[in-house]
C-alpha positions in Angstrom: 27.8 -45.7 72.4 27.4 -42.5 70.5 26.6 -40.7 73.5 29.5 -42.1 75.4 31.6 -41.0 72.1 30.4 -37.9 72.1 31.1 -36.7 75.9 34.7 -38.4 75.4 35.1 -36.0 72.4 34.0 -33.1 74.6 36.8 -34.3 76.7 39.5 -34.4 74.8 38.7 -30.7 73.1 39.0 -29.2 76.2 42.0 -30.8 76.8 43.8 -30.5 73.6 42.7 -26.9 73.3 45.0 -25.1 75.5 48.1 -26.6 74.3 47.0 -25.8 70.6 45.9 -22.0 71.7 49.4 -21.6 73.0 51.6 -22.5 70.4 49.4 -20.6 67.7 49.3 -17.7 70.3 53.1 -17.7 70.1 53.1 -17.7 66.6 51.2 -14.1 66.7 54.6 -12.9 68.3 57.9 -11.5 66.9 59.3 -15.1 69.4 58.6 -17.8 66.7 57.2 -17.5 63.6 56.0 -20.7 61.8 55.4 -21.0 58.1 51.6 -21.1 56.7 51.8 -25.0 56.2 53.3 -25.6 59.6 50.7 -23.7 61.0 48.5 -25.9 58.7 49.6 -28.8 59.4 50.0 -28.2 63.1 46.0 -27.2 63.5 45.2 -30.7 61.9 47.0 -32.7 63.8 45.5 -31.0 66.8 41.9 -32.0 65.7 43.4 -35.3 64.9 44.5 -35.6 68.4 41.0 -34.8 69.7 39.6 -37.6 67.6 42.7 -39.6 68.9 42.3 -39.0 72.4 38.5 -39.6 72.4 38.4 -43.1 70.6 41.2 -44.1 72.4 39.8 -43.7 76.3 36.3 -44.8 74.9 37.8 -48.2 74.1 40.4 -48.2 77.3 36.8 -48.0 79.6 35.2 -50.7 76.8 37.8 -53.1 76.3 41.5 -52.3 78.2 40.2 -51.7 81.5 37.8 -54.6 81.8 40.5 -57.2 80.0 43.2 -56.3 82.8 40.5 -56.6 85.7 38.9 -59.9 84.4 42.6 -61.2 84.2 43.6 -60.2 87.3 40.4 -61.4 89.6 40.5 -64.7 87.7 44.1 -65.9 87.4 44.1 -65.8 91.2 41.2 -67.3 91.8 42.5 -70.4 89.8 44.8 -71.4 92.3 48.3 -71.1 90.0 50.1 -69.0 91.6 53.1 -69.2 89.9 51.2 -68.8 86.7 50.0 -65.5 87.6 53.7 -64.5 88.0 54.4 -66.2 84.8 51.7 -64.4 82.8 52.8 -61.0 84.4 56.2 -61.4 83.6 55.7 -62.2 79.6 52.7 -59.4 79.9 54.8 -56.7 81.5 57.6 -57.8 78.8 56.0 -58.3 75.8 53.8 -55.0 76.3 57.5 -52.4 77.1 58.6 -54.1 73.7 55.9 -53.0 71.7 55.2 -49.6 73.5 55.5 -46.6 71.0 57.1 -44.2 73.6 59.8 -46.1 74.3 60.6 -46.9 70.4 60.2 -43.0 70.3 63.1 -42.7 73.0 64.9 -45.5 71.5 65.0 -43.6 68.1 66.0 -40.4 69.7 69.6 -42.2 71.1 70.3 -44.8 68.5 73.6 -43.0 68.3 74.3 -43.8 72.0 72.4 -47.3 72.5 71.4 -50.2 69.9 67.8 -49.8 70.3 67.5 -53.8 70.6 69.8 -53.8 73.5 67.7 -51.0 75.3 64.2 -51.8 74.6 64.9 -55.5 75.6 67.3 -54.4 78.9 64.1 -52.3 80.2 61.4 -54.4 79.3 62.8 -57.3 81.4 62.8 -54.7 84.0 59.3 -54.3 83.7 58.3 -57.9 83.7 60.6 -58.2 87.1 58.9 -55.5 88.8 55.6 -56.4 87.7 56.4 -59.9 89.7 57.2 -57.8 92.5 54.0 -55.7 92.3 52.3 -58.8 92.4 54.3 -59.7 95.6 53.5 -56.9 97.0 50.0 -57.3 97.6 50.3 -61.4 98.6 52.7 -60.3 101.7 51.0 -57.2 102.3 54.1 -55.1 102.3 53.5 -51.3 101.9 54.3 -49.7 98.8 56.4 -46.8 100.8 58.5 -49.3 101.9 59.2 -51.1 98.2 60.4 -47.7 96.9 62.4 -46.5 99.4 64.4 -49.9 99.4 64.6 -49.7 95.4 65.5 -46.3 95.6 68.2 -46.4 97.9 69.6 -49.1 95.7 69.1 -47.2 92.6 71.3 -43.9 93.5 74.0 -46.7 94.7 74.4 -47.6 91.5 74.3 -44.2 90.7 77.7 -43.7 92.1 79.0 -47.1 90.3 77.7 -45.2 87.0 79.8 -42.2 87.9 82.8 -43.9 89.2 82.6 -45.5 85.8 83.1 -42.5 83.8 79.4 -43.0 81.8 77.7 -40.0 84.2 76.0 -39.4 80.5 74.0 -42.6 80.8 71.5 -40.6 83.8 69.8 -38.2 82.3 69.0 -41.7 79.7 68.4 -43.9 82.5 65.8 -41.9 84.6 63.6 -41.0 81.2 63.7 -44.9 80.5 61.3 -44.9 83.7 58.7 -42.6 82.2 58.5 -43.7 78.9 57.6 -47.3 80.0 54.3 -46.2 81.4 52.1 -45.4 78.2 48.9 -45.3 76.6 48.7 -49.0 76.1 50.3 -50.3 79.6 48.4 -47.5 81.6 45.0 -49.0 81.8 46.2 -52.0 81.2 48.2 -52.4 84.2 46.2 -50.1 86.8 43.0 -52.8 85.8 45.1 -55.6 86.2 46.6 -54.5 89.8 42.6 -53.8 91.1 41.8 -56.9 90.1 44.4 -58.8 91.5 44.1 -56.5 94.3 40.5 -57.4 94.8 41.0 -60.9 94.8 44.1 -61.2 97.1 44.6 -58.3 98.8 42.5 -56.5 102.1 39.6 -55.1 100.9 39.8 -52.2 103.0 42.7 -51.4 101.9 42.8 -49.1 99.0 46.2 -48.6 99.0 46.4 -51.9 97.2 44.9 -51.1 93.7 47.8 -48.5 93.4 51.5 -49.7 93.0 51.9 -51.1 89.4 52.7 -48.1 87.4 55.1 -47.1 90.3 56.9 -50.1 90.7 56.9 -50.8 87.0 58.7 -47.5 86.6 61.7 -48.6 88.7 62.7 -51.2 86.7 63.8 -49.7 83.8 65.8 -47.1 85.3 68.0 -49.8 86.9 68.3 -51.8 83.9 69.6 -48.6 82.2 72.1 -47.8 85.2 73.3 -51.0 84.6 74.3 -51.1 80.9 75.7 -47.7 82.0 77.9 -49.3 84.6 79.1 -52.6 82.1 79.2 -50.1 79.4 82.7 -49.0 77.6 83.5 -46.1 75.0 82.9 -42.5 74.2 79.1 -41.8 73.8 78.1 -39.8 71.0 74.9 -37.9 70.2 73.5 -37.2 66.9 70.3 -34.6 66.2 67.4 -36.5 64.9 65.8 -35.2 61.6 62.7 -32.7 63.1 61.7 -31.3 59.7 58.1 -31.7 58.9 58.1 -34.6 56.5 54.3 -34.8 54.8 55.8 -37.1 52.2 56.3 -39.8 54.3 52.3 -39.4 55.8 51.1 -42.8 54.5 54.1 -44.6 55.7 54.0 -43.5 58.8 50.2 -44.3 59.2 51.5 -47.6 58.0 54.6 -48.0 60.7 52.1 -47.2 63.0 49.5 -48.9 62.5 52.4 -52.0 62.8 53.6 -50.7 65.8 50.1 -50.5 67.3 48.8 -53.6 66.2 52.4 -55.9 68.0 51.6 -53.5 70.8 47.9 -54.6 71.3 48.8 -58.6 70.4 50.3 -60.0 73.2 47.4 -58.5 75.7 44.6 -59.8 73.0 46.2 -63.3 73.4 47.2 -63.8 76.4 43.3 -62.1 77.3 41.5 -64.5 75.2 43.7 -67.8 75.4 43.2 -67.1 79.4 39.2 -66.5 78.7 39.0 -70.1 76.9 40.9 -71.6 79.6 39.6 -69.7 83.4 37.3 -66.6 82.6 34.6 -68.1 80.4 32.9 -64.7 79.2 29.7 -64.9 77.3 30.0 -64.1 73.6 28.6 -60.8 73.8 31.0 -59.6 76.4 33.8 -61.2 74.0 32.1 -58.8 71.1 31.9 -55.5 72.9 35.6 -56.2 74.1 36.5 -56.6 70.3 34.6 -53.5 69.5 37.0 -51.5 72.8 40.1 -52.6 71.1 39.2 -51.3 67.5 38.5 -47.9 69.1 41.7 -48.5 70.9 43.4 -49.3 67.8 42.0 -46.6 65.3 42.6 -44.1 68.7 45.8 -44.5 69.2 46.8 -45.0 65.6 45.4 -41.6 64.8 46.7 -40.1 68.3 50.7 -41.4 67.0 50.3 -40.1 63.7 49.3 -36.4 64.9 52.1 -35.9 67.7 54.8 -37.3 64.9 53.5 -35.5 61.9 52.9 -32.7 63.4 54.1 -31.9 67.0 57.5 -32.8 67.1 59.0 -30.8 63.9 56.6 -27.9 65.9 58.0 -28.5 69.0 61.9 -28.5 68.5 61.0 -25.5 66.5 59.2 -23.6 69.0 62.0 -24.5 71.8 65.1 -23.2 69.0 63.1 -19.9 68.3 62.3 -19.3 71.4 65.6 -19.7 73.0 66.6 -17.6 70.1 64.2 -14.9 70.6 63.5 -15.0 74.4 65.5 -13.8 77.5 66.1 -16.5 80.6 63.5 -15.2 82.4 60.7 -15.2 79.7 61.7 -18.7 78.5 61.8 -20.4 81.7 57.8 -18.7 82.1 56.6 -20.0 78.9 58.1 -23.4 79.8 56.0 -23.2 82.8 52.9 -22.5 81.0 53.2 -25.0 78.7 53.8 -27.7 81.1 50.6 -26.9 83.0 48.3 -27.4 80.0 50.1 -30.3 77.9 49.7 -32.8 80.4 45.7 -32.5 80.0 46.6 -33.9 76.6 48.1 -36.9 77.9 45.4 -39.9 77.0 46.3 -42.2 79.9 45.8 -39.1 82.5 42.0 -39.5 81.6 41.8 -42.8 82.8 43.7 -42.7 85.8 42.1 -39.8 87.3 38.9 -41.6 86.8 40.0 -45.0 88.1 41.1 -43.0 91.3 38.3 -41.0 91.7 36.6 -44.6 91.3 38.4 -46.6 93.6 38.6 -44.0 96.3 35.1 -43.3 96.4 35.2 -39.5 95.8 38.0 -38.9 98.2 40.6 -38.2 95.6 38.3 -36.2 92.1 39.6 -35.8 89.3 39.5 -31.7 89.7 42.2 -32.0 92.5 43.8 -34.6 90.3 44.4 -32.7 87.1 45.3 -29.4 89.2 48.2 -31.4 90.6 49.5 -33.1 88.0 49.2 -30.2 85.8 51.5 -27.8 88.5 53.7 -30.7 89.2 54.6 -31.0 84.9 54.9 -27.1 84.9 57.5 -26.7 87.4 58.8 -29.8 86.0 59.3 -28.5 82.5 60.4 -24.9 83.8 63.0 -26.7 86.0 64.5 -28.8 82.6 64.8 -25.2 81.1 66.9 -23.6 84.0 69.0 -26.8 84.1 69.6 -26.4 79.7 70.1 -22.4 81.0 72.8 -23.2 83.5 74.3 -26.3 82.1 74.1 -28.6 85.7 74.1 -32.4 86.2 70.1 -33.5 86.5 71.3 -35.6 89.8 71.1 -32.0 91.7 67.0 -32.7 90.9 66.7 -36.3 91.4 68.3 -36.5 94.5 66.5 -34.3 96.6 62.9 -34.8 94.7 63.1 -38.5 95.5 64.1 -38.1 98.6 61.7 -35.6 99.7 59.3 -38.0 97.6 60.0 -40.9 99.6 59.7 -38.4 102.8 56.9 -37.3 102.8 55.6 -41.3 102.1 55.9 -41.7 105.3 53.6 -38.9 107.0 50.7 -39.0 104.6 48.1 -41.0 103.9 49.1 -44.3 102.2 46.5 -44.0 99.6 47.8 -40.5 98.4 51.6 -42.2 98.0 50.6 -45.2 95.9 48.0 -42.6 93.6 51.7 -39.9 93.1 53.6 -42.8 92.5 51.9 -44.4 90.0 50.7 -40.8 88.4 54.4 -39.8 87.7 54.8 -42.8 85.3 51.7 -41.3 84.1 52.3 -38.3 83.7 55.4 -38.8 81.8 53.3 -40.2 78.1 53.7 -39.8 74.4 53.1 -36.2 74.1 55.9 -35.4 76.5 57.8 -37.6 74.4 57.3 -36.4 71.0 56.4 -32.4 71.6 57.9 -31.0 75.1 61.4 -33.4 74.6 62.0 -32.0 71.5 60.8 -28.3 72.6 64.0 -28.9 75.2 66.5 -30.5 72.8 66.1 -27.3 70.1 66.5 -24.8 73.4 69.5 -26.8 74.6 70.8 -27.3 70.9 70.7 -23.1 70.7 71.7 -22.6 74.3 74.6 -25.3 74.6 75.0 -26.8 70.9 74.4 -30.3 69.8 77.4 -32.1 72.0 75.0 -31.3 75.4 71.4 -32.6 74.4 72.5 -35.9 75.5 73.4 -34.6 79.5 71.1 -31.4 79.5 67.9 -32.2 77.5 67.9 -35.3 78.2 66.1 -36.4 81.5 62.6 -34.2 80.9 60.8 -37.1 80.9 62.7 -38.1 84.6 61.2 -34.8 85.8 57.9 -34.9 84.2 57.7 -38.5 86.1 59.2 -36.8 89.7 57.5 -34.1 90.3 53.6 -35.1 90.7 55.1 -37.5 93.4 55.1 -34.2 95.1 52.5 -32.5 94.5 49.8 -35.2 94.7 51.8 -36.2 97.9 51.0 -32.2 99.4 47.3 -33.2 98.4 47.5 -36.4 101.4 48.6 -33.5 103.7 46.1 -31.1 102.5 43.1 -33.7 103.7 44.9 -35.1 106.9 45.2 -30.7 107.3 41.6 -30.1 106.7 40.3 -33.4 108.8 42.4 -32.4 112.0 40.7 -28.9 111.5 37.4 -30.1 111.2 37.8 -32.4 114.4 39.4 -29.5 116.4 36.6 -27.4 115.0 33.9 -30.3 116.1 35.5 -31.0 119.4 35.6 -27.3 120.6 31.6 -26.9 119.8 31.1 -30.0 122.1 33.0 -28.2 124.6 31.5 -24.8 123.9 28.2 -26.5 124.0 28.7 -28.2 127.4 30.1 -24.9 128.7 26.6 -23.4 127.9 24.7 -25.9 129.4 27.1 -25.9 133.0 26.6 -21.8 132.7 22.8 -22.2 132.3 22.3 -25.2 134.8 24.4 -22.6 137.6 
């Protein structure tokens, strides 16, 4: 265990690193200038997010991952169909309820939205789509297919949202998608869809494994269109407080700890209520799983703590002094930069590079992986900055990135769609949510003023959840590339070969 700890630790430094390196390098400049217990401050909770980040992906490979598969291969095994739908349903809503991003995003617009009314709109979203995940792999219908339907039907009501006058409910709408998909329902969900995909689905299919973060991510966004297209009255924003409050440390380790602990419930229950009825685990098993969740727990307790303490006040800071400081051109480049290292930081990017790595045998590492998530968040990012810059409705991104998205689904492999799918909800975690968000609101609040964060900043986490759809997409052409090559290459020595020997036997 120690050892395991250990390489996890070694892990998280190096992802963590960069991102910390960066925003203390910027501090050396006349751009930002941060005061000594900022800086302080800052600096711990970055080696607070190392701990974080380690404990919690030790216990997500001791305890989350194994809980999702053992529910998944056994529930269908039992027979009760419709009880597997039933359990995903409650799972997939009871989980978005408790899931600290999205009471992050819900505190961010409790101006615009009762947080009740949102949380509870998106996570029967979830549970729906979850339902349908599970669908998917009963009927065999390809996930390319699933998301261009849903995606056709969500810019539809895209137009009944704008027709309706409440065009300020998109940028909302879209980040609802990315939110959803955090630490705790990452590994959660990905086990749970390769085990259910190992007991119903085609073996040789790997596509199969891969869907449930994607699908999952849909919901949301059309539960949010569609309090936007029932909705009436002017919609107000109002700047959260991003001061750095030390005061309030040992409260918020005790919110959190809350938050964490109604987060982890309803998987703990429904895991072991399901293990006394189908799953019959021996009691060692049973322990080690119990020790996984603690590490889970004290992880992502520690992980929540650091990015609210300290990288939010640090990251609205950075974006006002830096849009204060910086020309266009400069700003847009340090957006760019930032997005390629902070999404190393992301905890559930850890274990979904390593589950595809695992289910595809090698075919898809994690090196190739992390390189194109990490370009996909940077143009991401640098793309929410020119949008703030030029003041233009985010619908002028998500139109044409889904639907080259859903394009190129349909000329690469299908392994390579389901993997970008499910790695934009990924992509899109608590970090983004609590550092880079706030890094766009203070640039948009300089840049625009206060009455625009709701249409301009607004919608990062929609971008940060788009564009590795691309970029892991151009990955599936990159091999189908490299194998036609290496067959032309093959075939043309068999013919250069035989043209020897015809020479020689003449």
């Amino acid at each position: 265990m120690l050892k395991a700890l250990l390489e996890k630790l070694k892990e998280a430094t190096i992802s963590v690193l960069p991102v910390a390196l960066l925003v203390l390098l910027l501090n050396c400049t006349p751009l930002v200038t941060f005061t000594w217990q900022e800086t302080v401050v800052f600096v711990c909770a970055s080696i607070a997010l190392i701990l974080g980040i380690s404990l919690f992906n030790l216990g997500a490979d001791i305890a989350m991952t194994p809980m999702g598969e053992q529910i998944g291969s056994t529930l269908p095994k039992s027979g009760k169909f419709s009880l597997l739908l039933v359990v995903c349903f409650v799972m997939g809503l009871f989980i978005t309820l408790a899931e600290p991003d999205l009471s992050v995003l819900a505190s961010q617009v409790k101006e615009v939205l009762q947080p009740t009314l949102l949380t509870f709109a998106i996570a029967i979203g979830v549970g729906i789509f979850l339902i349908l995940a599970v669908l998917k792999i009963v009927f065999r219908v390809h996930l390319a297919q699933m998301l261009t339907f849903f995606y056709l039907l969500l810019f539809a009501l895209v137009s009944l949202v704008i027709i309706g006058g409440n065009e300020a409910f998109l940028p909302l709408a879209f980040d609802s998608g990315g939110v959803t998909t955090g630490p705790i329902t990452v590994p959660f969900l990905m086990a749970l869809g390769i085990g259910i995909a190992s007991s119903l689905g085609d073996q040789k299919d790997r596509e199969a494994s891969f869907g449930f973060i994607a699908l999952c991510s849909i919901g949301p966004i059309l539960a949010v269109m569609l309090l936007g297209i029932f909705a009436s009255g002017e919609m107000t924003y109002k700047l959260p407080d991003y001061t750095m409050q030390l005061d309030t440390l040992f409260s918020k380790f005790g919110h959190t700890m809350v938050e964490v602990i109604i987060a982890l419930l309803p998987i703990l229950c429904c895991f072991f209520l399901l293990n006394f009825l189908l799953i019959k685990l021996p009691k060692k098993r049973i322990f080690q799983i119990l020790i996984g969740v603690a590490y889970t727990f004290v992880g992502l307790v520690i992980f929540l703590v650091a990015v609210n303490l300290g990288f939010m006040p640090i990251g609205y800071k950075l974006g006002t002094q830096l849009a204060e400081n910086a020309n266009p051109t400069l700003l847009v480049i340090i957006a760019f930069i930032l997005g390629f290292v902070v999404v190393l930081a992301e905890p559930a990017i850890h274990v979904l590079k390593r589950q595809v790595e695992a289910v595809t045998g090698g075919a898809v590492s994690e090196r190739s992986m992390l390189i194109a998530l990490s370009v996909g968040v940077a143009v991401s990012i640098a793309l929410s900055v020119i949008r703030v810059i030029f003041d233009f409705n985010i619908l002028y991104y998500m139109i044409p990135g889904y639907f080259l998205s859903l394009g190129l689904s349909f000329f690469v492999p299908k392994i390579y769609t389901a993997i970008a799918f499910d790695s934009g909800g990924v992509a899109s975690g608590p970090l983004t949510s609590t550092f880079i968000l706030p890094f766009i609101v203070g640039i948009c609040f300089v840049l625009q003023g206060e009455g625009k964060i709701l249409t301009d900043a607004f919608g990062l986490v929609a971008m940060v959840a788009m564009t590795p759809l691309i970029t892991i997409q151009v990955l599936g052409f990159r091999s189908v590339a490299s194998r036609h090559l290496r067959e032309r290459t093959t075939m043309r020595r068999i013919l250069d070969a035989d043209d020897e020997q015809i020479i020689s036997f003449m």
